[in-house]
C-alpha positions in Angstrom: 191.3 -85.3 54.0 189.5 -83.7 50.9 186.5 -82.1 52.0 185.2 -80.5 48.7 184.2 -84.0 47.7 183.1 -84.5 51.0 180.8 -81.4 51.4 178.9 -82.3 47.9 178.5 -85.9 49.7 177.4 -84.7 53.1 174.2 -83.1 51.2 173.2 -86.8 50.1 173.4 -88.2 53.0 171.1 -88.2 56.4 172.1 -85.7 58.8 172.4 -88.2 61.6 174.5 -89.6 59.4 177.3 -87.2 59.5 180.1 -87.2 62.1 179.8 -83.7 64.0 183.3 -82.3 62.0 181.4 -83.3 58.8 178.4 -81.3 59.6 180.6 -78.1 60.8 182.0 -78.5 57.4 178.8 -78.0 55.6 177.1 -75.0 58.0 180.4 -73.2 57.4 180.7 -73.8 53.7 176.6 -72.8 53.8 177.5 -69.2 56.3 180.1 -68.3 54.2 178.5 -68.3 50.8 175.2 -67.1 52.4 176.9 -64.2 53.9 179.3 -63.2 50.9 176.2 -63.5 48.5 174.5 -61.0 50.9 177.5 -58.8 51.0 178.3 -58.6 54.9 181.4 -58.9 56.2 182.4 -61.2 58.8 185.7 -63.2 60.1 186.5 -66.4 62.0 187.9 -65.9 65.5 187.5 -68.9 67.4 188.5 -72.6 66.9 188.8 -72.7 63.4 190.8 -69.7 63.3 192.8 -71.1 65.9 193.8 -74.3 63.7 194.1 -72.2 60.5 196.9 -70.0 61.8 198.1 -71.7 64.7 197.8 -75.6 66.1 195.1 -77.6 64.6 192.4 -78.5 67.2 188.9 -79.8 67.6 186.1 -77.6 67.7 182.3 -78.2 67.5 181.2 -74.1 67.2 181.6 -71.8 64.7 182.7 -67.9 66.0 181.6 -65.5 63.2 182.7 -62.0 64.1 180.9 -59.0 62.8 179.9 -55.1 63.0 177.5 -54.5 65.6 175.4 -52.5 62.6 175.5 -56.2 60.6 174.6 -58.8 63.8 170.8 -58.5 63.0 171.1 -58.6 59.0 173.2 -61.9 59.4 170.4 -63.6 61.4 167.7 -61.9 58.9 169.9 -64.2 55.8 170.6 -67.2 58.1 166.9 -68.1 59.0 165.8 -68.8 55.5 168.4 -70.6 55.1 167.1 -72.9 58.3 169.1 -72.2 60.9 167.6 -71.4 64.7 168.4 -68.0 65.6 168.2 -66.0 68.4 169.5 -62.9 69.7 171.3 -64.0 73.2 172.9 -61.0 74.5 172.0 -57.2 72.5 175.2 -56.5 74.0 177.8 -58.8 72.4 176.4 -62.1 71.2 173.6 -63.9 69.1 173.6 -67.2 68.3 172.3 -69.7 64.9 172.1 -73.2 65.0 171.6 -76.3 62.4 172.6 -79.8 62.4 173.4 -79.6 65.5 176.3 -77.0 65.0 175.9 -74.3 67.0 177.1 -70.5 65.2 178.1 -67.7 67.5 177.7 -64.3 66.3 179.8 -62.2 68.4 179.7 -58.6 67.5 182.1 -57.3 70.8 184.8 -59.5 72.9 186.5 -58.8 75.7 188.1 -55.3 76.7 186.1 -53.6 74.2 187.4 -55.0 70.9 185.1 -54.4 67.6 184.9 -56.1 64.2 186.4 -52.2 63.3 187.9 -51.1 60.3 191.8 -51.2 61.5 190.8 -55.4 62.0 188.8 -55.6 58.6 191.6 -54.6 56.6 194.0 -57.0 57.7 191.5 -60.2 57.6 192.3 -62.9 55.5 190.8 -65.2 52.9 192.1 -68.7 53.7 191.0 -72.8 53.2 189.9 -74.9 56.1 189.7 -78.1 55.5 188.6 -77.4 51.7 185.6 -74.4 52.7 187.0 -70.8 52.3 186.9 -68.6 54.8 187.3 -65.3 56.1 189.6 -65.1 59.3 191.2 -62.5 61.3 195.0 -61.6 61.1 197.4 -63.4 63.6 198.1 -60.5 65.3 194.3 -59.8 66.2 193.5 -63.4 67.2 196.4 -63.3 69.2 195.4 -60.2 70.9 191.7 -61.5 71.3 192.9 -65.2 72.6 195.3 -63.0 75.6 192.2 -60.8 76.5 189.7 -64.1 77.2 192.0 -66.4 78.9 190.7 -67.7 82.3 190.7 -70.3 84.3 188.2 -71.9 82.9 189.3 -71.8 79.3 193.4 -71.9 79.3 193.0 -73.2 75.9 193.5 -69.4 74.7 196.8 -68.7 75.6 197.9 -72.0 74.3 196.0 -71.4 71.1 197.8 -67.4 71.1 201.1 -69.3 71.3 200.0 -71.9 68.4 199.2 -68.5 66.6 202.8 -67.2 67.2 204.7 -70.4 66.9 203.0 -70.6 63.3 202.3 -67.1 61.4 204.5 -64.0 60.7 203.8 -61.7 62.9 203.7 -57.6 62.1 204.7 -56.7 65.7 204.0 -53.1 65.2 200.4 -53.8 64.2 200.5 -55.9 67.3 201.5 -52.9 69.6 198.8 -51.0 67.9 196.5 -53.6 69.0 197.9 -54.5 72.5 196.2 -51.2 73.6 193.3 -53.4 74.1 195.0 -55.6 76.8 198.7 -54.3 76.8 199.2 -56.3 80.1 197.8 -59.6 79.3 199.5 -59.3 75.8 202.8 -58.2 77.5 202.5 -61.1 80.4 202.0 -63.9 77.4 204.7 -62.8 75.2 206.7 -62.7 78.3 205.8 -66.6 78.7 206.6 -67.4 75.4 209.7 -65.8 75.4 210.4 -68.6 78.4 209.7 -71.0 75.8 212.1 -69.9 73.5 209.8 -68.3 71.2 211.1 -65.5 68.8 209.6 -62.7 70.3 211.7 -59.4 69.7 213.1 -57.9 72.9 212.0 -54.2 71.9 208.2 -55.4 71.2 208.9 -56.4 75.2 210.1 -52.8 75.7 208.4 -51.4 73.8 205.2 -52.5 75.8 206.6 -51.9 79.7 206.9 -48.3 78.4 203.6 -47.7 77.1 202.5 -49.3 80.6 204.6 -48.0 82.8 203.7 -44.4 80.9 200.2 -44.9 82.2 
C-alpha cells in the first residue's frame, strides 16, 4: 500500500473516518517532522520498529525513545501541535496522544538501558509504510526485546527473533550491548540457535565467558 498518497488524504478526511493504522500513519508522519524540525533526537523501539527490521506486525502505539535531558522538550513541541500529554512516570515514561493513537515517550527500559550515545550512532533512517523514521539498530532492539520479555508479553522474544531472522547483525556490537542482559540475550540466542538460526557459536562462547567470569 502507498501511504504518501494516503497520508495527504487522511488530512481531508474526518478523523472517525480513518481506520486506526491510517491514523498511526499520520501522528507518526506528524512526530517525526515536528521533532526533526525542533532538532531532538529520537528512535522507534517498539512495534513499528519491530515490523521494519524484523516480522511485520500490528501495532496501535507508537514507542519514541529519547535522552532523559530531551523527554520534557518533546512534550513542550508536541502540545501545540494538539496532542494530550502527560508526564506518567519522571522515572522512565511520558505519554502523548491524538486521534486516538496513543505515543509513548520512553526515556529508560529495562536493566538500565538509555537512548546513550553508543545507541544514537548506530540508529537508522528508514521508510514505514511511506513515513520516514528514525529506528534503532537490530542489535539494540534485539537486546531491548530480550530484556522486556515476560509472561505477559511473549511477543518480544518472537519479535527479537523476527529481528535476527531479517537484519545483519554486528555481533560484536551485540556483545557490547548484551552487558545489559547478557543472560536473557545468551538464553534467546540459545533458542534460536534450536531453530536453526545462524547464530555463530563463538558469539555463544563468547557470552558464557563473560558470565561465567562474573
Amino acid at each position: 500500500m502507498s501511504t504518501a498518497p494516503l497520508i495527504g488524504q487522511a488530512r481531508d478526511l474526518p478523523r472517525e473516518k480513518l481506520l486506526p493504522e491510517d491514523r498511526l500513519l499520520e501522528v507518526l508522519d506528524e512526530i517525526h517532522r515536528t521533532l526533526e524540525a525542533a532538532g531532538i533526537r529520537y528512535a522507534l523501539i517498539g512495534g513499528v520498529a519491530s515490523s521494519v527490521l524484523g516480522r511485520p506486525r500490528t501495532t496501535r502505539d507508537i514507542d519514541l525513545f529519547v535522552r532523559p535531558c530531551d523527554a520534557d522538550r518533546v512534550l513542550a513541541v508536541l502540545e501545540p501541535r494538539g496532542f494530550d500529554c502527560e508526564r506518567t512516570d519522571h522515572k522512565w515514561i511520558f505519554k502523548a496522544f491524538k486521534y486516538g493513537v496513543q505515543v509513548d515517550v520512553i526515556f529508560l527500559t529495562g536493566r538500565g538501558i538509555y537512548f546513550d550515545g553508543e545507541l544514537i550512532e548506530r540508529c537508522r533512517a528508514v521508510s514505514y509504510s511511506g513515513v520516514d523514521v528514525w529506528v534503532v539498530a537490530p542489535e539494540d532492539l534485539f537486546v531491548i526485546k530480550a530484556v522486556a520479555h515476560d509472561e505477559a508479553t511473549p511477543r518480544h522474544w518472537h519479535d527479537a527473533l523476527g529481528v535476527l531472522l531479517k537484519s545483519e547483525f554486528d555481533w560484536d556490537y551485540l556483545l557490547e550491548r548484551a552487558r545489559f542482559g547478557q543472560r536473557r540475550v545468551l538464553s534467546l540466542l540459545l533458542y534460536a540457535q534450536s531453530l536453526d538460526y545462524a547464530v555463530p557459536n563463538r558469539v555463544i562462547g563468547d557470552l558464557f565467558h563473560r558470565i561465567s567470569q562474573t
